[in-house]
Every structure is written in structure tokens, then in C-alpha cells.
C-alpha positions as CSV (number, residue, x, y, z in Angstrom):
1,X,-26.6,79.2,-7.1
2,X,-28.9,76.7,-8.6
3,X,-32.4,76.9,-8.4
4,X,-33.7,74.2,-7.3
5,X,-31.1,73.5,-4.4
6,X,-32.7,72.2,-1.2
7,X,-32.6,75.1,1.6
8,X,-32.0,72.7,3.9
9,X,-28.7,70.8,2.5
10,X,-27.9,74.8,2.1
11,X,-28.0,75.6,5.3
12,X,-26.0,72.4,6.6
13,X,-23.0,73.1,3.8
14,X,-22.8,77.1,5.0
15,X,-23.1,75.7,8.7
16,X,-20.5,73.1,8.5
17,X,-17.4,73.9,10.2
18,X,-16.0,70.8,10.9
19,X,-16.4,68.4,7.5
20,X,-15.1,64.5,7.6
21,X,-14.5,63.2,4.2
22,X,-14.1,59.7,3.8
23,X,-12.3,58.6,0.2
24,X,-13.2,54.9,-1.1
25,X,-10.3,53.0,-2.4
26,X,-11.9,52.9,-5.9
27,X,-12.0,56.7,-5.8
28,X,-8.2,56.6,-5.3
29,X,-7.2,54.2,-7.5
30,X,-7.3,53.0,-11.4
31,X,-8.6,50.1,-13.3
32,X,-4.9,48.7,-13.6
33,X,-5.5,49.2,-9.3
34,X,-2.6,51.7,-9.1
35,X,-3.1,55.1,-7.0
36,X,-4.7,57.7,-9.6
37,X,-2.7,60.6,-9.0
38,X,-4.6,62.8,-10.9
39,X,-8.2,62.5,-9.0
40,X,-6.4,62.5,-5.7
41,X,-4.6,66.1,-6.7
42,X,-8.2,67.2,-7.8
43,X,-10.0,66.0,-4.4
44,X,-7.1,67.8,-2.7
45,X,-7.4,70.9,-4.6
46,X,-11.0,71.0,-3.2
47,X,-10.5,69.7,0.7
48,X,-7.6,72.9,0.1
49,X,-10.4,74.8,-1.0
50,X,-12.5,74.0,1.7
51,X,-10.1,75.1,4.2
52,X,-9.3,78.4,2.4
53,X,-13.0,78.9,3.7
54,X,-12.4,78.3,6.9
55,X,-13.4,74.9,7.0
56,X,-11.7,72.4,9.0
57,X,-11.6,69.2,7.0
58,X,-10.6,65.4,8.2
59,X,-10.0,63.0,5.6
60,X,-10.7,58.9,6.4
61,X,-8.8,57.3,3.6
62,X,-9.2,53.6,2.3
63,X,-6.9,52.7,-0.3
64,X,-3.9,50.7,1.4
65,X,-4.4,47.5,0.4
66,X,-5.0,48.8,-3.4
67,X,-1.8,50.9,-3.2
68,X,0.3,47.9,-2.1
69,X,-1.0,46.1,-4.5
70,X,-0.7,48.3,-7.7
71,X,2.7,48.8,-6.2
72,X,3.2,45.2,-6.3
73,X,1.3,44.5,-9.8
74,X,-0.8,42.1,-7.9
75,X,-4.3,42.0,-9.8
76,X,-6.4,40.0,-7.2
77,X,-7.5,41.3,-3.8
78,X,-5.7,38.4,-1.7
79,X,-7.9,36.8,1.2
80,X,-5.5,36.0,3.3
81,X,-4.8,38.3,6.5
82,X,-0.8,38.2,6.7
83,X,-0.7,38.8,2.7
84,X,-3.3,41.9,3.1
85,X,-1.6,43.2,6.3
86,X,2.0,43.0,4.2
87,X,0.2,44.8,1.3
88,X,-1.3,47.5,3.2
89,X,2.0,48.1,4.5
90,X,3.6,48.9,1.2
91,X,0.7,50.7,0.3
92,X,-0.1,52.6,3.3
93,X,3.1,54.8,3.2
94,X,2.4,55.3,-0.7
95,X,-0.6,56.7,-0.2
96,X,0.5,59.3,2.1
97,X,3.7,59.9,0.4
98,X,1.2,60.7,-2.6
99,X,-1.2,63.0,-0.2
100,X,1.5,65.0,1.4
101,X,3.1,65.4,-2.1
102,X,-0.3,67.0,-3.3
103,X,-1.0,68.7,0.2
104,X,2.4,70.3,0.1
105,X,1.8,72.0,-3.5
106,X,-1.1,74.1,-1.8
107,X,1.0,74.8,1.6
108,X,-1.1,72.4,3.9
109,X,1.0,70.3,6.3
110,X,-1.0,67.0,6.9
111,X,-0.9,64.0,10.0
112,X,-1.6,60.6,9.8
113,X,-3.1,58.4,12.2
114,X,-3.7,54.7,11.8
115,X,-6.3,53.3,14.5
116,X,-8.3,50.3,15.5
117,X,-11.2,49.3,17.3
118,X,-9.5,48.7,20.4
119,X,-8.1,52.8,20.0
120,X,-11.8,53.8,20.3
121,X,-13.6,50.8,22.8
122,X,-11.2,52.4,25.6
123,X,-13.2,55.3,27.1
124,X,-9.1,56.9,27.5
125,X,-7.7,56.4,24.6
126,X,-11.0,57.2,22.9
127,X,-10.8,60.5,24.3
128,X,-6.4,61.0,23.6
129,X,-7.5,60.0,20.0
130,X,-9.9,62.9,20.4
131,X,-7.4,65.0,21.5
132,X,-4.8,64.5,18.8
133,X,-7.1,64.7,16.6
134,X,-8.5,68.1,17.2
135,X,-4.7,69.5,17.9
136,X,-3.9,68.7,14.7
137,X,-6.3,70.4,13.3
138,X,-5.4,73.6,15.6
139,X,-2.0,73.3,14.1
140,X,-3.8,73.6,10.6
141,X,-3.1,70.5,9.4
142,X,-5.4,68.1,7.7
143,X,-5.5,64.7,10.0
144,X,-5.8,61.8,7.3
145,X,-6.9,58.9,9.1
146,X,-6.9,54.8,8.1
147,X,-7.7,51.7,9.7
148,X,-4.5,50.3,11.2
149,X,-4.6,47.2,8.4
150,X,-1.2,45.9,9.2
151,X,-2.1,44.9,12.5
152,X,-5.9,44.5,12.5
153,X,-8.1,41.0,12.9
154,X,-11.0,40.8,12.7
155,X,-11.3,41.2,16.4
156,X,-10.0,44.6,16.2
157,X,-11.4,45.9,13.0
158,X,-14.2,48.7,12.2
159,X,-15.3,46.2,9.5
160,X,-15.5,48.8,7.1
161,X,-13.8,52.7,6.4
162,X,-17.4,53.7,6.4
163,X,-18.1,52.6,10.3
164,X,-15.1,54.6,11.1
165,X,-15.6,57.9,8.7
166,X,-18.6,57.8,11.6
167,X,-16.9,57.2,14.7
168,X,-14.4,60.1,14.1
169,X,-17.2,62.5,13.0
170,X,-17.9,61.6,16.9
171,X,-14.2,62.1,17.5
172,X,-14.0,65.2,16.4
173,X,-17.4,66.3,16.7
174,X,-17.7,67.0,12.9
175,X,-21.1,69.1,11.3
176,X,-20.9,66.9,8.1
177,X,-19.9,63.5,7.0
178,X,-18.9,63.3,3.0
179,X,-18.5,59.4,1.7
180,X,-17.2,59.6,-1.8
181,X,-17.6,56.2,-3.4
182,X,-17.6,55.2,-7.1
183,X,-21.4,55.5,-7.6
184,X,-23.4,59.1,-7.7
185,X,-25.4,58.3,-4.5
186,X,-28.3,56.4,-3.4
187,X,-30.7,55.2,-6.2
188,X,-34.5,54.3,-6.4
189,X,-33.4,50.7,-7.4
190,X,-29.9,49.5,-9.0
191,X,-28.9,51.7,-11.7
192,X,-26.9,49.2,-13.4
193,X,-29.5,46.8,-13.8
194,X,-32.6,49.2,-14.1
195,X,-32.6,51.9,-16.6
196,X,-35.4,53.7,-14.7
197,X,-33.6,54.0,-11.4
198,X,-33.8,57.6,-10.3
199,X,-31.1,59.2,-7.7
200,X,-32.6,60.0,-4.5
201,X,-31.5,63.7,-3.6
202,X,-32.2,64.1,-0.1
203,X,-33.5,61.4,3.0
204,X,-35.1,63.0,5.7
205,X,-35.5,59.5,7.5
206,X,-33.3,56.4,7.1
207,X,-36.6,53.9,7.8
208,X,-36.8,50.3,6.5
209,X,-38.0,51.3,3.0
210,X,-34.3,53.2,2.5
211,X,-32.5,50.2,4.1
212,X,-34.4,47.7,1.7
213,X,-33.9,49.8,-1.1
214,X,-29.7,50.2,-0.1
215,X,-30.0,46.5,-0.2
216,X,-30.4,46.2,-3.6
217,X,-27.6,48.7,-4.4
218,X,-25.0,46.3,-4.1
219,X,-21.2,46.6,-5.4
220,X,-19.9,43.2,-5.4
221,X,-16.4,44.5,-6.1
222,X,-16.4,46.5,-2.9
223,X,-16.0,45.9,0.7
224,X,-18.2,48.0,1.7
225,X,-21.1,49.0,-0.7
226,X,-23.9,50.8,-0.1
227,X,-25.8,49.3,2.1
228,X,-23.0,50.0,4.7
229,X,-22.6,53.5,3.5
230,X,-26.5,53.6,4.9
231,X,-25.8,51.9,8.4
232,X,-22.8,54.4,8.6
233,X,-25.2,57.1,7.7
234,X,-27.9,56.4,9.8
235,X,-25.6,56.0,13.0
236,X,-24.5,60.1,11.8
237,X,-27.9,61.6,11.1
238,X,-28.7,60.1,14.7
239,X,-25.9,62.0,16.5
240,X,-26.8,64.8,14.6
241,X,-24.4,65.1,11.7
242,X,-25.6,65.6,8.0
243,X,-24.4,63.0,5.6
244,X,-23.9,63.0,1.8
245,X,-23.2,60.4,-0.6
246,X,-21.6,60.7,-3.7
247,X,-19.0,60.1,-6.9
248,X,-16.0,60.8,-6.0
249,X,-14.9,59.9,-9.3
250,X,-16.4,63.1,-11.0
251,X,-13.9,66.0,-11.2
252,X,-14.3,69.0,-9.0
253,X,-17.1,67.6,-6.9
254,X,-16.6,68.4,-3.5
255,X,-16.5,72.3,-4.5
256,X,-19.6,71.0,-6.9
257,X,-21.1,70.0,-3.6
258,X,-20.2,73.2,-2.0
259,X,-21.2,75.2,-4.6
260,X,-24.6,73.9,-4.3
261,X,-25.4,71.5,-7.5
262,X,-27.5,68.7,-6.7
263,X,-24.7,65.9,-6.4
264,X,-25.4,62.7,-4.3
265,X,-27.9,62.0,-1.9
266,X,-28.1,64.4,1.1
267,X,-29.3,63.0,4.5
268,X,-30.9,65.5,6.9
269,X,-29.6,65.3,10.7
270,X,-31.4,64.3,13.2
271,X,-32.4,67.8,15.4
272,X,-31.5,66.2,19.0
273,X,-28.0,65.3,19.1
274,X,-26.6,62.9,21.3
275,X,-24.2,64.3,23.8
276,X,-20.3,62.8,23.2
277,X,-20.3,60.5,25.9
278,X,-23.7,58.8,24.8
279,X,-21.7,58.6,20.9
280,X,-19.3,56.7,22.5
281,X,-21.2,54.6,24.5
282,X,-23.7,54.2,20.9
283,X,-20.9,53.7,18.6
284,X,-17.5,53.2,19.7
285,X,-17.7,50.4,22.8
286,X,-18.5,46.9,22.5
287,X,-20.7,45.1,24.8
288,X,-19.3,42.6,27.3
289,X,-22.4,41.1,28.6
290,X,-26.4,41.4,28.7
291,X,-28.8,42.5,31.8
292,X,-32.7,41.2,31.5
293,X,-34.7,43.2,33.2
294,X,-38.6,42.9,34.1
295,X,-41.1,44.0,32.6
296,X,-41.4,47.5,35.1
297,X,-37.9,48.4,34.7
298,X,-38.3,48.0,30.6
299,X,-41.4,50.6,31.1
300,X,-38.7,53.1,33.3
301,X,-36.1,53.0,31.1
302,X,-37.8,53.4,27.9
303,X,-41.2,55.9,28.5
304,X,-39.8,57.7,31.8
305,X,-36.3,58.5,31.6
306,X,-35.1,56.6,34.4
307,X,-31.6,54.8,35.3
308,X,-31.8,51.1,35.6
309,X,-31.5,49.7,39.4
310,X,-30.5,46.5,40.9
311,X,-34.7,45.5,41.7
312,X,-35.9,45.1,38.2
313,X,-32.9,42.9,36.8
314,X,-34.1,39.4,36.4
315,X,-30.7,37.6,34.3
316,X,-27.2,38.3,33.4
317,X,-24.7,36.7,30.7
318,X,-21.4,37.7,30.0
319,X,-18.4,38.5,32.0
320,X,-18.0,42.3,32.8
321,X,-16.6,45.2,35.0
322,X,-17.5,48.5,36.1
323,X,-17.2,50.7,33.9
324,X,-17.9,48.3,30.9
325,X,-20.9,49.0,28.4
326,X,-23.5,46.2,28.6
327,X,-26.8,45.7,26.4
328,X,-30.0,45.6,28.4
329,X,-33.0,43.2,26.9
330,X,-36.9,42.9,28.2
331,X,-38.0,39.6,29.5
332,X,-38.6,38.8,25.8
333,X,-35.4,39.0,25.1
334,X,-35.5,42.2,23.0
335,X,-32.1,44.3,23.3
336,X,-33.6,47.9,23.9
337,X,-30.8,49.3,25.5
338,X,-26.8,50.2,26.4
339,X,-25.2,51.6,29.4
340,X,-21.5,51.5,31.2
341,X,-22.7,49.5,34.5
342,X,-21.7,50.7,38.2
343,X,-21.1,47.0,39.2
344,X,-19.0,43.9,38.0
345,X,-20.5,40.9,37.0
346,X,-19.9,38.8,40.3
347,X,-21.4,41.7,42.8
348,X,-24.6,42.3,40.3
349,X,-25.3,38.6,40.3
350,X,-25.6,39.0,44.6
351,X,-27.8,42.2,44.1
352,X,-30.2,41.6,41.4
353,X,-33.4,41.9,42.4
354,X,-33.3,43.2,45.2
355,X,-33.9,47.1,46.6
356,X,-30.8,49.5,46.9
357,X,-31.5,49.5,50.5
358,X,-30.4,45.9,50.6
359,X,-27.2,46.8,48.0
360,X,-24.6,47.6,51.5
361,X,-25.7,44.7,53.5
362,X,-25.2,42.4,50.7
363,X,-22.3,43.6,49.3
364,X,-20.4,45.2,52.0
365,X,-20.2,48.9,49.9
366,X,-23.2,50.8,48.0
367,X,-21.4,53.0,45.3
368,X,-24.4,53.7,43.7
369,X,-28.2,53.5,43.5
370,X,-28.2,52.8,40.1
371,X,-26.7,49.6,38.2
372,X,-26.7,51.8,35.2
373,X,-27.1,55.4,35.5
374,X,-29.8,57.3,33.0
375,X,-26.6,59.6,31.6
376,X,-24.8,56.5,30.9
377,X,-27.3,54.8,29.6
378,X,-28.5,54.9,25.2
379,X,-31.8,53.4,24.0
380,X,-31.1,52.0,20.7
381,X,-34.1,53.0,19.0
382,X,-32.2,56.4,19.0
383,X,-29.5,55.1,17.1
């Protein structure tokens, strides 16, 4: 074991039971933008590895669009959505044929799964995602999971394989997220254009000096880069799963990782985790409308742990229905908070304002106290 190895990233990698690793697409593929068959046998060889340990491993794949069109000899990443939908078609069964071919040699069966946004903004199918998800992994297979690109607009999409390699940490309530990407982690400044840029090896905090300094590490050539590889990893230290960053290019390195050697840049875990509901609620919904709320109810919700009720709502905007999550702004219109709300937008328009007493006599029905209730409700400084 190395010497100077960080108890702490120690302690996470023997911990880990449940490891996400999410595969760039220029990990997966070569300069002539074919699949690299080589690397993916050597990153299977250690996910295999992993699981010989008794580690359950997911895998979040990118690489469609770049199979398709190595497959195709196409050189330039098209723009237009029907071309890259038709490409990641080709590409998409490819790419697994070349994963279950690898897979197969060390006696792992694996499962695929294509999602979108809308598989995860459903509070149901959220949770029958969940499901198959962790059944899979009871069968002992290794789930490999992409964004559903033949289908998905923009409307639908995660934006990035990074936001997702998140949201199905949550789905499968995952100890450790691993992003392998072309670059050896998080550096002090752009190594390509500073010689003195120094690798960070561990972030305890992801603050505004870590995001500014992500900024600057920008891949041009890549969807994502790393400043979204820090928004994913700061949504995952905050629900309380440990994050590292590094080349997936370099051979061996996830049982380098789990051997202990200093590769990538390790970010602690928060210490109070977010229950799965309030993941969801952080990650995986989208907001359908806006409650304002005085200046009282702002003090309630965010220095005494209380649910939101109908009195201290002054404005609403949006069209939503029970159920639905909503964000929740001060008078200043700063957004401070999420919830799912106990009342449509039509009956909360009749009730703002006023006391719960009043809610029956106006509306006919009292469900609830609360318009949003405190276990349904996220404060996104947390997040």
C-alpha cells in the first residue's frame, strides 16, 4: 500500500459496496473514433475484478454516437438530432455487442438499460427503474446503462452522461461514483496550457474556488468536460456518495484506484445523507411551477425545520398538480427551496394566504395542513 494514500479515500474504497462507474466516450474510443477494444477488455478485466471482491459494480456508458460513427467512417460529430439519434442506433448495439463479448470471457452476464429524463421525473417509474436495477444486480449481472439517444430531445435529455452517472448512484443507492474521462482528474489550472498545473488529490468541499477553477479545465472536444463532471460531483458528495475523477485512458486503473495509488482527484462525501426520496425530489424531478412566500415562512423553512403552509405564500407561477415538485423563492425572488406540493395550482391560488383553518371552508376538502410538507420538502443550499 502506498504511503502516502489518504486514510480517508481508504476507508471509502474498502467501504464501497455498491460502485457506479461511468465510461466517457473518449475512453472507449480511438483517434480514428472507432470503439477501442483493447481499453474496454482492460476496464472490464477490472469492473470483473471488482466484483470477484464482492463489489457490486454499475457501469453508465457514453460512447453511442462515437460507435455509430466509427462504424460508419463518419469523422465529424453531426449536429443534427435525427442524424445523431440514427448514429447512436448503430452504435448503441456495437457497443454492447463489444461489452458482452468482453463480459462473457470472465463469466459475467450483463443488462442494458437505455433511459431518459422522463424514466426518472416520474416518482413510479423512478422507483421500477430502481427496481430493475438492483434485481439485476441480485442476478449478478453488471447493469450497463445509457442515455436513450435515439429517442431523446432536448426536452427529455440528462444533458450530459455525467448528470445521469449521478442520478443512478441515487437509483441504486451506490457508496462510490467513478467518472473515467480522458484527463487524470481535476487540476490547479489547465494542464495543457500551464506547465505548472498541479493535480488536486482530494476535495473535501466543492465551494466557488473549485467550481471557478473547473471552469478553466475545459475540453472543447467534449460534451461534457470538466466543469460538469464537478456539478455531477457536487450533486454526489451531497447525497453522501464519494466521487473520483480520473484517466480512464491509463491501463489497469480502476484496480490502480483500488489498490490505493493516488490516481485522480478524490471528493470526500458529505457525512449527512439525504434520504432517497429527498434525492429524487433534489435530482431527478423537474419543477412545474414557483411558490413566493413571505418573509416569515422563508425564516420557517430555512432556520426551523418547518413545512411550508398556505398563510405565508404571497405568489404562484406555473401550472402544477399534487404531487408535482415546485421551487419555493423569498419575496426577493431568491429560489431557496423544492418540495412535491399537496395542492394543484387552481385550489392554492383560492388558499394562499390564508390560515389552514380557513383551507375546508374555501375549498370544500382540507387534505392537509401543509402546502408542502417538511419530508417532502429540499433546501437547495444542501444540494
Amino acid at each position: 500500500m502506498p504511503m502516502n494514500i489518504d486514510l480517508r479515500r481508504k476507508n471509502i474504497l474498502d467501504s464501497s459496496r455498491k460502485i457506479v462507474i461511468k465510461i466517457g466516450t473518449r475512453v472507449l474510443t480511438a483517434e480514428n473514433g472507432k470503439l477501442d477494444e483493447k481499453r474496454i477488455e482492460n476496464l472490464v478485466k477490472g469492473i470483473s475484478l471488482l466484483r470477484k471482491n464482492r463489489k457490486e459494480t454499475v457501469i453508465v456508458t457514453s460512447g453511442a454516437i462515437g460507435a455509430g460513427m466509427g462504424k460508419l467512417g463518419i469523422l465529424k460529430r453531426p449536429k443534427d438530432i435525427p442524424q445523431k439519434q440514427a448514429l447512436a442506433a448503430i452504435g448503441q448495439s456495437e457497443l454492447m455487442h463489444v461489452y458482452e463479448k468482453y463480459f462473457k470471457e470472465e463469466g459475467v452476464n450483463v443488462g442494458q438499460m437505455l433511459l431518459t429524463q422522463d424514466d426518472l421525473i416520474d416518482r413510479k417509474r423512478f422507483l421500477n427503474a430502481s427496481n430493475t436495477l438492483n434485481n439485476l444486480l441480485n442476478f449478478n449481472a453488471v447493469p450497463i446503462i445509457n442515455e436513450n439517444d435515439t429517442i431523446a430531445i432536448d426536452e427529455i435529455k440528462f444533458g450530459d452522461n455525467d448528470n445521469l452517472s449521478v442520478q443512478v448512484s441515487n437509483l441504486v443507492h451506490a457508496d462510490l461514483l467513478l467518472i473515467l474521462t480522458s484527463t487524470d482528474g481535476l487540476f490547479s489550472a489547465d494542464p495543457r496550457r500551464y506547465e505548472r498545473a498541479e493535480l488536486i488529490p482530494v476535495v473535501e468541499k466543492i465551494d466557488a474556488v473549485i467550481e471557478k477553477i473547473a471552469g478553466t479545465n475545459i475540453d472543447e472536444t467534449s460534451i461534457g468536460g470538466m466543469h460538469t463532471k464537478i456539478q455531477a460531483a457536487k450533486k454526489a458528495v451531497k447525497s453522501g456518495v464519494g466521487v473520483i475523477i480520473a484517466n480512464g485512458n491509463k491501463r489497469d486503473i480502476i484496480s490502480r484506484i483500488f489498490s490505493y495509488e493516488e490516481e485522480g482527484t478524490f471528493f470526500l462525501p458529505q457525512k449527512n445523507k439525504m434520504t432517497c426520496r429527498k434525492k429524487w425530489i433534489a435530482f431527478s424531478s423537474k419543477s412545474k411551477g414557483i411558490i413566493t412566500v413571505d418573509k416569515g415562512a422563508y425564516l420557517a423553512l430555512m432556520d426551523k425545520g418547518k413545512s411550508l403552509l398556505p398563510s405565508g405564500i404571497t405568489k404562484l407561477s406555473g401550472k402544477f398538480k399534487i404531487g408535482d415538485r415546485v421551487i419555493v423563492a423569498s419575496i426577493d425572488n431568491q429560489e431557496f427551496a423544492c418540495g412535491l406540493v399537496n395542492y394543484n395550482y387552481e385550489d392554492l391560488e383560492k388558499i394562499k394566504g390564508k390560515n389552514t383553518d380557513d383551507i375546508k371552508n374555501i375549498l370544500g376538502y382540507k387534505d392537509y395542513d401543509e402546502v408542502i410538507h417538511r419530508d417532502n420538502l429540499v433546501l437547495l443550499k444542501d444540494f
